[in-house]
PQR file with spaces between the fields and no chain letter, atoms N, CA, C, O and H, PARSE charges and radii, in Angstrom:
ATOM       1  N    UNK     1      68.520   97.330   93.857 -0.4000 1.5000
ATOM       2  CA   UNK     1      68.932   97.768   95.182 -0.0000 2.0000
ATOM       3  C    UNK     1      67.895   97.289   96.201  0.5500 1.7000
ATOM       4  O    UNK     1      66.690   97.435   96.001 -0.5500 1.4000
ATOM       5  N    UNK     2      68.372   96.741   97.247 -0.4000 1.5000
ATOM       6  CA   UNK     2      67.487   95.871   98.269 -0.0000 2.0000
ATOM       7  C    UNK     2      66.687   97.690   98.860  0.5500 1.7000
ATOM       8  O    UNK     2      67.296   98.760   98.875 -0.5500 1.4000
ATOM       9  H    UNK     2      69.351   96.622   97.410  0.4000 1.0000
ATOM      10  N    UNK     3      65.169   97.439   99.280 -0.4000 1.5000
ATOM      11  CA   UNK     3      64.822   98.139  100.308 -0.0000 2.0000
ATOM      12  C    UNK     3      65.484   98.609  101.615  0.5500 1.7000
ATOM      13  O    UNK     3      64.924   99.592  102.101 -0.5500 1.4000
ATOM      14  H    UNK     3      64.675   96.570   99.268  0.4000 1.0000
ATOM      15  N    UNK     4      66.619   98.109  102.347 -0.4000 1.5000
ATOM      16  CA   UNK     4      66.846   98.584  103.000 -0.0000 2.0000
ATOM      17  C    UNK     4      68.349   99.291  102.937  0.5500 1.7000
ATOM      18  O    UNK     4      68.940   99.952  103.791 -0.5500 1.4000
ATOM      19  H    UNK     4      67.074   97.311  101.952  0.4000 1.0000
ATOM      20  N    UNK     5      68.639   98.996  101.938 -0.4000 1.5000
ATOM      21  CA   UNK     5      69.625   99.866  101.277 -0.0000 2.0000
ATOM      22  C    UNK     5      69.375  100.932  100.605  0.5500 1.7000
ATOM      23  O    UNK     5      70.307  101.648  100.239 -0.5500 1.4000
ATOM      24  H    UNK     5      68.160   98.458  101.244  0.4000 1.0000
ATOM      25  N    UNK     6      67.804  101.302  100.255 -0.4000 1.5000
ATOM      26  CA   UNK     6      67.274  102.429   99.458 -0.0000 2.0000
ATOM      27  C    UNK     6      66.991  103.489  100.916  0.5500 1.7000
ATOM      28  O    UNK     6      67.472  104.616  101.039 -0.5500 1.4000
ATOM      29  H    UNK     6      67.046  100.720  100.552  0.4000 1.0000
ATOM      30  N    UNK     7      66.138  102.824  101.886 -0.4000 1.5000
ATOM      31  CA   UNK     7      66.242  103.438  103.229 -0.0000 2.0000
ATOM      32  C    UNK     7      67.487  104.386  103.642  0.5500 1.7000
ATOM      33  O    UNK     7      67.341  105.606  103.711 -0.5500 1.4000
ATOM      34  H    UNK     7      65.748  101.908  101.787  0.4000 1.0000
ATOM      35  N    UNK     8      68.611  103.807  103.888 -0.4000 1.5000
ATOM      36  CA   UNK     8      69.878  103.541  104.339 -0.0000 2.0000
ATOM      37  C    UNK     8      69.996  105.371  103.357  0.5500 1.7000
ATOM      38  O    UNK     8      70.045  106.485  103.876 -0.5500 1.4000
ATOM      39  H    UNK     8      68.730  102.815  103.832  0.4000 1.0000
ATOM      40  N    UNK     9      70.005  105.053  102.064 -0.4000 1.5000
ATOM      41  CA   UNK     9      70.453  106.101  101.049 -0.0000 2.0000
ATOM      42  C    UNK     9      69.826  107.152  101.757  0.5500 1.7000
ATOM      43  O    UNK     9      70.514  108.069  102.203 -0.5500 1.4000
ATOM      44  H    UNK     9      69.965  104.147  101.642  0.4000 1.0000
ATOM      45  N    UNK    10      68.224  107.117  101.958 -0.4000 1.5000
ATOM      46  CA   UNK    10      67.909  108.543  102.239 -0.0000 2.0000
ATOM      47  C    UNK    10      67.561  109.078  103.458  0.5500 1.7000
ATOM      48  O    UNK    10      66.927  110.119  103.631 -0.5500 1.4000
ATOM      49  H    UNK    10      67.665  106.372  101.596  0.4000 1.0000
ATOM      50  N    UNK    11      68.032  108.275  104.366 -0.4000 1.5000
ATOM      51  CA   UNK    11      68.599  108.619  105.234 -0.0000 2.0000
ATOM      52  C    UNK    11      69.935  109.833  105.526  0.5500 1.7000
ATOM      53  O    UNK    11      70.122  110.875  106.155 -0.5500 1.4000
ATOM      54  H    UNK    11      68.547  107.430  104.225  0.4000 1.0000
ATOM      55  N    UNK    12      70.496  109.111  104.816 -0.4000 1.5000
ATOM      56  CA   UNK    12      72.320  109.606  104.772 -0.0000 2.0000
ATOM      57  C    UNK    12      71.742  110.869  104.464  0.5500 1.7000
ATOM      58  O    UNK    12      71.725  111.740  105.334 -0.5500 1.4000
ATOM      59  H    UNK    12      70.344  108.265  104.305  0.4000 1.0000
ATOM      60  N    UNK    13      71.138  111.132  103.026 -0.4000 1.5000
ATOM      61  CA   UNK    13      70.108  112.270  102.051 -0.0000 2.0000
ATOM      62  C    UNK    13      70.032  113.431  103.221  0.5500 1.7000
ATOM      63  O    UNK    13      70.602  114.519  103.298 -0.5500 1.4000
ATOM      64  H    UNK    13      71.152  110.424  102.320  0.4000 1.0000
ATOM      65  N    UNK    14      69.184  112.828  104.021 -0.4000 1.5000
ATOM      66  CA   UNK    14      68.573  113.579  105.370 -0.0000 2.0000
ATOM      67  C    UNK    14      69.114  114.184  106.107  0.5500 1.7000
ATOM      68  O    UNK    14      68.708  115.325  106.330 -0.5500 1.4000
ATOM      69  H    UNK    14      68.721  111.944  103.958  0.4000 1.0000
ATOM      70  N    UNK    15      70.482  113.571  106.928 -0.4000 1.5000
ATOM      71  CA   UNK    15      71.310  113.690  107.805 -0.0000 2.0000
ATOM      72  C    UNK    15      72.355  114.395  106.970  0.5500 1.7000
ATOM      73  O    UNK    15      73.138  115.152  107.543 -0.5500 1.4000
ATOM      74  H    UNK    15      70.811  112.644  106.748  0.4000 1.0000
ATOM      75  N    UNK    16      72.443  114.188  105.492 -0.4000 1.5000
ATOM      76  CA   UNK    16      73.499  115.128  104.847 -0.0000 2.0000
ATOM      77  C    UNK    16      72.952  116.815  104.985  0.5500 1.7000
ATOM      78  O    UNK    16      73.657  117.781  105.276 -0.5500 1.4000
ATOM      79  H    UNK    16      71.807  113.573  105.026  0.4000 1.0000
ATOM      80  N    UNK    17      71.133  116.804  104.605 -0.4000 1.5000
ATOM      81  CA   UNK    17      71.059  117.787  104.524 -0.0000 2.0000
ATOM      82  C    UNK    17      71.025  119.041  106.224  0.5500 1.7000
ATOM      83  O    UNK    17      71.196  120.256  106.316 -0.5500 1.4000
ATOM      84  H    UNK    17      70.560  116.019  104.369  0.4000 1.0000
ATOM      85  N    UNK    18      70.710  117.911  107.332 -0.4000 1.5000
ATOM      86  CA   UNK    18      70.480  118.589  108.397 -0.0000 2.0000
ATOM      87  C    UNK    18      72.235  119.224  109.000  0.5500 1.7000
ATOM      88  O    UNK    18      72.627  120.358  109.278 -0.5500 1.4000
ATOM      89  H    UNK    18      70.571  116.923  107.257  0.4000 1.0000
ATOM      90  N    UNK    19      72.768  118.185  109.006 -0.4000 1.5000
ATOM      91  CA   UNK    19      74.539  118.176  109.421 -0.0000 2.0000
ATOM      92  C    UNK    19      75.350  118.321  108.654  0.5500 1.7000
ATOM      93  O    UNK    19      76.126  117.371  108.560 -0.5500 1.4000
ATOM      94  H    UNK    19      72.450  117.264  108.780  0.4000 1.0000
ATOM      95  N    UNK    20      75.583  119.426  107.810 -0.4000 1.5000
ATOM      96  CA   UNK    20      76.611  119.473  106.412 -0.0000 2.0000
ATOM      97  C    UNK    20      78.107  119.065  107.584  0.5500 1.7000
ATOM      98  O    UNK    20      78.204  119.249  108.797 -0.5500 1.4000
ATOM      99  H    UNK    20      74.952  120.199  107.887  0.4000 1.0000
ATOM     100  N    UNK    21      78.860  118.612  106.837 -0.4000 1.5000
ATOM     101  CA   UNK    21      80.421  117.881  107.150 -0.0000 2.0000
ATOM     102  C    UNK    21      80.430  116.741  107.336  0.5500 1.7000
ATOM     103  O    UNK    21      81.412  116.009  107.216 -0.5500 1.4000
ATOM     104  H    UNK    21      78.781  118.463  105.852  0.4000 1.0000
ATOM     105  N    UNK    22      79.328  116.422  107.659 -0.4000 1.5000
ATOM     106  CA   UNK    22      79.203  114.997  107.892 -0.0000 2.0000
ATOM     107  C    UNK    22      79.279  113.716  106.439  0.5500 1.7000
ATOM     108  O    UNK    22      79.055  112.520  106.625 -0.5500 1.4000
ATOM     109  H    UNK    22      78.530  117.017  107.756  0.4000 1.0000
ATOM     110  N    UNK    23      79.655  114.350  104.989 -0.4000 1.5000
ATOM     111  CA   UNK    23      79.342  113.547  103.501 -0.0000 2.0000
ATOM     112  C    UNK    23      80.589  112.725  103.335  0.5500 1.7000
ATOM     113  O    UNK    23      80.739  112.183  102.240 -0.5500 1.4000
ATOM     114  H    UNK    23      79.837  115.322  104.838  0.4000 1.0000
ATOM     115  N    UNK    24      81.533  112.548  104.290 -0.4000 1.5000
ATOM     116  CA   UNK    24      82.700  111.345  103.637 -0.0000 2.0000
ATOM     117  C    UNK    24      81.950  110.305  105.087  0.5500 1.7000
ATOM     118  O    UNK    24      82.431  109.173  105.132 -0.5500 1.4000
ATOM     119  H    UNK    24      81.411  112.989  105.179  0.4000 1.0000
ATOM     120  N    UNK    25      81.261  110.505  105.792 -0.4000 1.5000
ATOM     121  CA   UNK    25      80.943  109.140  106.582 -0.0000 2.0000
ATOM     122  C    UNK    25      80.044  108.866  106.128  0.5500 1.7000
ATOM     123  O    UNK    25      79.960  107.689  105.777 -0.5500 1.4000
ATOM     124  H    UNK    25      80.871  111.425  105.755  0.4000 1.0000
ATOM     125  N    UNK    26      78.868  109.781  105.875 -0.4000 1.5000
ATOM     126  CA   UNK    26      77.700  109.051  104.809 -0.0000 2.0000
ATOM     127  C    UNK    26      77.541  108.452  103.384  0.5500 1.7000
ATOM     128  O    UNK    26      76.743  107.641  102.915 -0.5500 1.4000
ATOM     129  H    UNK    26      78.936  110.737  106.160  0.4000 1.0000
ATOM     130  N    UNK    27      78.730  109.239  102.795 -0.4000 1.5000
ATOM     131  CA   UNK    27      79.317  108.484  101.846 -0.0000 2.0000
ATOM     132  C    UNK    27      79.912  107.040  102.039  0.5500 1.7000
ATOM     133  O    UNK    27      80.061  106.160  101.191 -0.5500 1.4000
ATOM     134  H    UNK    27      79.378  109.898  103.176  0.4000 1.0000
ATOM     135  N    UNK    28      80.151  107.034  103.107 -0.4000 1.5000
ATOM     136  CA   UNK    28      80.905  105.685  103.856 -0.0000 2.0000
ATOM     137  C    UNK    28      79.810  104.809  104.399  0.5500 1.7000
ATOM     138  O    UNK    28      80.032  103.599  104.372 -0.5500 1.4000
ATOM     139  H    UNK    28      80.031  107.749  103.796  0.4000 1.0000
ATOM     140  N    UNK    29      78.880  105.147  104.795 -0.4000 1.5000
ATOM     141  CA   UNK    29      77.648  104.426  105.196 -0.0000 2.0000
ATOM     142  C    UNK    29      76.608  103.942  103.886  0.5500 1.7000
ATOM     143  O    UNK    29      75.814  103.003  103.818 -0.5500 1.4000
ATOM     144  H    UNK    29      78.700  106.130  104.817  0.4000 1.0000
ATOM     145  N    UNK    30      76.825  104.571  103.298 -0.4000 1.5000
ATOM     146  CA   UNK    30      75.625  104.536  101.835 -0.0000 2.0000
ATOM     147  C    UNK    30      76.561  103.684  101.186  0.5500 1.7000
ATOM     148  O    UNK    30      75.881  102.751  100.759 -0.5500 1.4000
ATOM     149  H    UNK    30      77.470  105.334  103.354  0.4000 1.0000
ATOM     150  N    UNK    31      77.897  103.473  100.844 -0.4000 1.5000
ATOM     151  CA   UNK    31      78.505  102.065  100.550 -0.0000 2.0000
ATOM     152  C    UNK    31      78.535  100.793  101.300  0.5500 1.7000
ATOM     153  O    UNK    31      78.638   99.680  100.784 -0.5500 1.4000
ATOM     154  H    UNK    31      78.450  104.231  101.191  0.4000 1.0000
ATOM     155  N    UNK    32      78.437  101.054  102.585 -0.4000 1.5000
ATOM     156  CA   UNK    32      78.579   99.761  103.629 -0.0000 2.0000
ATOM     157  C    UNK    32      76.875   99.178  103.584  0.5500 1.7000
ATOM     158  O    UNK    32      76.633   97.992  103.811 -0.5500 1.4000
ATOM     159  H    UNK    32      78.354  101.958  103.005  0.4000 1.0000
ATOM     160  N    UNK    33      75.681  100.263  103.236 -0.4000 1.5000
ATOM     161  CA   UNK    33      74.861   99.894  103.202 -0.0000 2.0000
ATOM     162  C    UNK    33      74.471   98.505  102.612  0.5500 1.7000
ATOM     163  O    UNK    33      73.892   97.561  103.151 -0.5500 1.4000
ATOM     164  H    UNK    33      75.877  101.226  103.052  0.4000 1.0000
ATOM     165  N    UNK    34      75.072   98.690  101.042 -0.4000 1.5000
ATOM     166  CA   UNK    34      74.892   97.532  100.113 -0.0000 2.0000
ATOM     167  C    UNK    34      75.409   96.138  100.945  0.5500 1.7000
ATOM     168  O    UNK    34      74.789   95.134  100.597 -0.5500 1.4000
ATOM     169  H    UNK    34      75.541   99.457  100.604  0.4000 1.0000
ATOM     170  N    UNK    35      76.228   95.964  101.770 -0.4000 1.5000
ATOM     171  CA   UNK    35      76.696   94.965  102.559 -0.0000 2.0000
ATOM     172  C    UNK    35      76.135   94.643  103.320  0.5500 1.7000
ATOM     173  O    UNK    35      75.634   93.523  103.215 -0.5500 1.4000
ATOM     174  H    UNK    35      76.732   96.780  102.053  0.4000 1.0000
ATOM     175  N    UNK    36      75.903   95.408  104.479 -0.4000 1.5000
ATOM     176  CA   UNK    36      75.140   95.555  105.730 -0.0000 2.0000
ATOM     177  C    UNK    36      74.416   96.195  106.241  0.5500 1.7000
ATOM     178  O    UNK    36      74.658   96.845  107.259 -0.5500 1.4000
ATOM     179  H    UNK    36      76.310   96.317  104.565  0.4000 1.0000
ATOM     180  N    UNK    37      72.748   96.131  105.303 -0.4000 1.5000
ATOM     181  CA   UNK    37      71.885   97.089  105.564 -0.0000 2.0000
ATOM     182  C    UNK    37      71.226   97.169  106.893  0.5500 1.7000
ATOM     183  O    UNK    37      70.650   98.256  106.912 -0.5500 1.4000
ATOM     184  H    UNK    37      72.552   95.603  104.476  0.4000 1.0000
ATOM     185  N    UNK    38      71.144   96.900  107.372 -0.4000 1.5000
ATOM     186  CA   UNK    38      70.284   96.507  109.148 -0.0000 2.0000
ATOM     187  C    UNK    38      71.279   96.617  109.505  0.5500 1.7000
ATOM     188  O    UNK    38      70.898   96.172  110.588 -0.5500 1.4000
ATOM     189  H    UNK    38      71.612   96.017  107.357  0.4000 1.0000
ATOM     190  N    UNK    39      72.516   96.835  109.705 -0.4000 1.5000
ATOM     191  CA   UNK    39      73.899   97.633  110.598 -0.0000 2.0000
ATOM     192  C    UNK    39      73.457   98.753  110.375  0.5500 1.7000
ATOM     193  O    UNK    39      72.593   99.294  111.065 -0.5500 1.4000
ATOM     194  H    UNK    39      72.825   97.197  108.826  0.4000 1.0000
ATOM     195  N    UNK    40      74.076   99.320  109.232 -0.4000 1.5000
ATOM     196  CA   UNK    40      73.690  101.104  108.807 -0.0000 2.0000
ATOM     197  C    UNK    40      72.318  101.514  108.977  0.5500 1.7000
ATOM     198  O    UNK    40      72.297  102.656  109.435 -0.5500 1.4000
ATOM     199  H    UNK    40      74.778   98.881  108.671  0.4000 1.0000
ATOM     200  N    UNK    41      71.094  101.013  108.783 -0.4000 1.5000
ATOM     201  CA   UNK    41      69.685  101.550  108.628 -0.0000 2.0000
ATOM     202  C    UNK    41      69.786  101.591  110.319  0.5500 1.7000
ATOM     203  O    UNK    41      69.487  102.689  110.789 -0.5500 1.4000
ATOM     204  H    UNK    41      71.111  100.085  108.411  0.4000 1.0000
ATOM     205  N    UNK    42      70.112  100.695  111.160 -0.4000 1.5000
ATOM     206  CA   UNK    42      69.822  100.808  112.620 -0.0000 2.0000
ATOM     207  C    UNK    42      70.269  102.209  113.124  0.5500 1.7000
ATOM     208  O    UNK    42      69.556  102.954  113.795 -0.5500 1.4000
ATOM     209  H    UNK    42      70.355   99.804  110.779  0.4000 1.0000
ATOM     210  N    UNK    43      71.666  102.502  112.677 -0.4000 1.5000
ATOM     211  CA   UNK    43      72.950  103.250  113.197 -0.0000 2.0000
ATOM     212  C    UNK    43      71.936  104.703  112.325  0.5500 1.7000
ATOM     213  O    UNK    43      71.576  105.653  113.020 -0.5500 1.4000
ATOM     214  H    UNK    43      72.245  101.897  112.131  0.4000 1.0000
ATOM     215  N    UNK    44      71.675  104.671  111.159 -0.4000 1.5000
ATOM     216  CA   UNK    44      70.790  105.790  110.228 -0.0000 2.0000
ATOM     217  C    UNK    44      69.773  106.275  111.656  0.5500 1.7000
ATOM     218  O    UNK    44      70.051  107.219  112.395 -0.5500 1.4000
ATOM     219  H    UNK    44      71.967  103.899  110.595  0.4000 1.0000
ATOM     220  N    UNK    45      68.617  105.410  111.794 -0.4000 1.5000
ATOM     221  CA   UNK    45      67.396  105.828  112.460 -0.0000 2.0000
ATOM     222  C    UNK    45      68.040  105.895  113.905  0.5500 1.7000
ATOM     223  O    UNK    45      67.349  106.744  114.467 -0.5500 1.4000
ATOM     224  H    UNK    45      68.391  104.643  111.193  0.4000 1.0000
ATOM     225  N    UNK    46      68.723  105.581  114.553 -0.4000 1.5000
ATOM     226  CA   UNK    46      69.597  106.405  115.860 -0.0000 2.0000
ATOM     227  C    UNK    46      69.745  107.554  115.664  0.5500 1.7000
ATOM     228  O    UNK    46      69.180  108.500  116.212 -0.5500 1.4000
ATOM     229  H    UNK    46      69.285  104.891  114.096  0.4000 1.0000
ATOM     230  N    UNK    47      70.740  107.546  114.637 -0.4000 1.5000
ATOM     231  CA   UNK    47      71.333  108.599  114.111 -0.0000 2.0000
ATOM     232  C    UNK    47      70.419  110.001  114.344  0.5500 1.7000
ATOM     233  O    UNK    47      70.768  110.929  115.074 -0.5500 1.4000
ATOM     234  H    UNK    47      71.199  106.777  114.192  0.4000 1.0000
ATOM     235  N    UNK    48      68.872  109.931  113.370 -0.4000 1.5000
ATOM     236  CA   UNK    48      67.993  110.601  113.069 -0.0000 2.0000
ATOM     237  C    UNK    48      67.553  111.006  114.363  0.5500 1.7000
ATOM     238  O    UNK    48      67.878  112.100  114.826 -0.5500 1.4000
ATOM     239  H    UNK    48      68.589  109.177  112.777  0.4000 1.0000
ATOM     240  N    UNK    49      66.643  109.978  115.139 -0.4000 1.5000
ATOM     241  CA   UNK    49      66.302  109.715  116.639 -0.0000 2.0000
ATOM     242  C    UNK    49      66.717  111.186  117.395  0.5500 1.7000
ATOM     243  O    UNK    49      66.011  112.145  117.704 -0.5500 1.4000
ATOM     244  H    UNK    49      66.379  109.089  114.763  0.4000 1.0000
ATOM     245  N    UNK    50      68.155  110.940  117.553 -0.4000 1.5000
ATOM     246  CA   UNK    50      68.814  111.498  118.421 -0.0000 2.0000
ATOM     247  C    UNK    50      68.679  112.957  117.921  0.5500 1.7000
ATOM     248  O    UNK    50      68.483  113.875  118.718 -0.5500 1.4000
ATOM     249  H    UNK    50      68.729  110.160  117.302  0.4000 1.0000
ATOM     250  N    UNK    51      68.810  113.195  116.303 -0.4000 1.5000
ATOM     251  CA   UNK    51      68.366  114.753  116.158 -0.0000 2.0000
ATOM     252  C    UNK    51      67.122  115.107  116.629  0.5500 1.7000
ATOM     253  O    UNK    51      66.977  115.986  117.479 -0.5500 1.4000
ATOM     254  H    UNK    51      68.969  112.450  115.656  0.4000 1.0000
ATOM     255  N    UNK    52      65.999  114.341  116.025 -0.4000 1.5000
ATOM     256  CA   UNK    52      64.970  114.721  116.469 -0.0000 2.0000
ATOM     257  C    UNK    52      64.888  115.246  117.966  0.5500 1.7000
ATOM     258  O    UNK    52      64.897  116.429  118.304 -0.5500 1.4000
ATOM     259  H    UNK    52      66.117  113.627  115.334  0.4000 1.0000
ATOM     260  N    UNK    53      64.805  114.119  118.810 -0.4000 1.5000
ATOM     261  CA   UNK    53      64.783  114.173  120.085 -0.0000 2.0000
ATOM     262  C    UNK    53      65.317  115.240  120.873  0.5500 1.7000
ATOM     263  O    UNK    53      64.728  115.681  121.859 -0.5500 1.4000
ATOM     264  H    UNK    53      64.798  113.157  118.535  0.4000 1.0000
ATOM     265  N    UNK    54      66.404  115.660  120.469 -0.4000 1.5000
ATOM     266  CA   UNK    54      67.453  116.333  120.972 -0.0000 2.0000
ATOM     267  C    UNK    54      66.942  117.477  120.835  0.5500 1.7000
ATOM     268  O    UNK    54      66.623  118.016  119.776 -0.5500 1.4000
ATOM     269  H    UNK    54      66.882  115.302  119.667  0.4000 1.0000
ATOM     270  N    UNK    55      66.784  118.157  122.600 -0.4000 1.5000
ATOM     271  CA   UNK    55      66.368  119.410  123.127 -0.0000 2.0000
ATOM     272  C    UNK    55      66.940  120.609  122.042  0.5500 1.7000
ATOM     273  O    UNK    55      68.135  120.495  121.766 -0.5500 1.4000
ATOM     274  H    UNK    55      67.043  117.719  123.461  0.4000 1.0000
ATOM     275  N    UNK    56      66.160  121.818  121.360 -0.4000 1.5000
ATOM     276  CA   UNK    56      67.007  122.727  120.948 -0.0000 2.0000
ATOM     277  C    UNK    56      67.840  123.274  121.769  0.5500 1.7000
ATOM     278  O    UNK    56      67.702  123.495  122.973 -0.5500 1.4000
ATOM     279  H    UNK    56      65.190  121.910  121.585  0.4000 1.0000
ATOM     280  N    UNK    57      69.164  123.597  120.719 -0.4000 1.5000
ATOM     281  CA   UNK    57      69.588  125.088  121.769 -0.0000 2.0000
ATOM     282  C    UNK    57      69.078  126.651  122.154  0.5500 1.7000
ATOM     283  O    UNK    57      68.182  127.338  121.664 -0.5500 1.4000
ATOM     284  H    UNK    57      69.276  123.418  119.741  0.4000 1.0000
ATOM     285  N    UNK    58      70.066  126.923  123.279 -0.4000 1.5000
ATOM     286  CA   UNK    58      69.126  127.782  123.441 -0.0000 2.0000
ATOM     287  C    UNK    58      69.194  128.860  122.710  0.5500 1.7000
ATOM     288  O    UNK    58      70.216  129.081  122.060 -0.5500 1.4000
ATOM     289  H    UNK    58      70.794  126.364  123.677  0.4000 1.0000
ATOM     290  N    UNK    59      68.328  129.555  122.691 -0.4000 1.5000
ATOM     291  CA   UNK    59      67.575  130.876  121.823 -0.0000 2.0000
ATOM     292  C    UNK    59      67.100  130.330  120.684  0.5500 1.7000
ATOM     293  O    UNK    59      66.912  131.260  119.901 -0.5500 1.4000
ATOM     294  H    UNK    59      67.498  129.375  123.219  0.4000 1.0000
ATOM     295  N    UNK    60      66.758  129.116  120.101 -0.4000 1.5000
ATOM     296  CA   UNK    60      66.412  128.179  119.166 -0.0000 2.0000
ATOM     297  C    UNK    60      65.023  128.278  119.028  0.5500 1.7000
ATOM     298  O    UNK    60      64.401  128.179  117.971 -0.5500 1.4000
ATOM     299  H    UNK    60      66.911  128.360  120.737  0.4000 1.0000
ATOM     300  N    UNK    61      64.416  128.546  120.510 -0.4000 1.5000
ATOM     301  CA   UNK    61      63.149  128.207  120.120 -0.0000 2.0000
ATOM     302  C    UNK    61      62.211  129.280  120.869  0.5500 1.7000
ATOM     303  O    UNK    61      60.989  129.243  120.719 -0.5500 1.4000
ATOM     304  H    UNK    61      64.922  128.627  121.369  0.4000 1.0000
């Protein structure tokens, strides 16, 4: 398995565990990975990015 398809995997891993409902697109991404890893790994670390980043809601914090 290429490195950036191992990325790609635990990523999805990540985002499965933060966003449950989200496992038939990451399932869908963790296959497209093997094809087009630097599509998905880009779209992955956005993905992530944007949780991180993203102000809590309120009474969150």
């Amino acid at each position: 398995m290429r490195p950036a398809a191992k990325v790609a995997l635990f990523l999805s891993g990540l985002l499965l565990v933060l966003g449950p409902g989200l496992a038939s697109g990451l399932l869908a991404a963790a296959v497209w990975s093997v094809q087009e890893p630097l599509v998905v790994g880009t779209g992955l670390l956005a993905a992530v990015a944007r949780l991180v980043l993203a102000p809590a809601p309120r009474g969150w914090a």
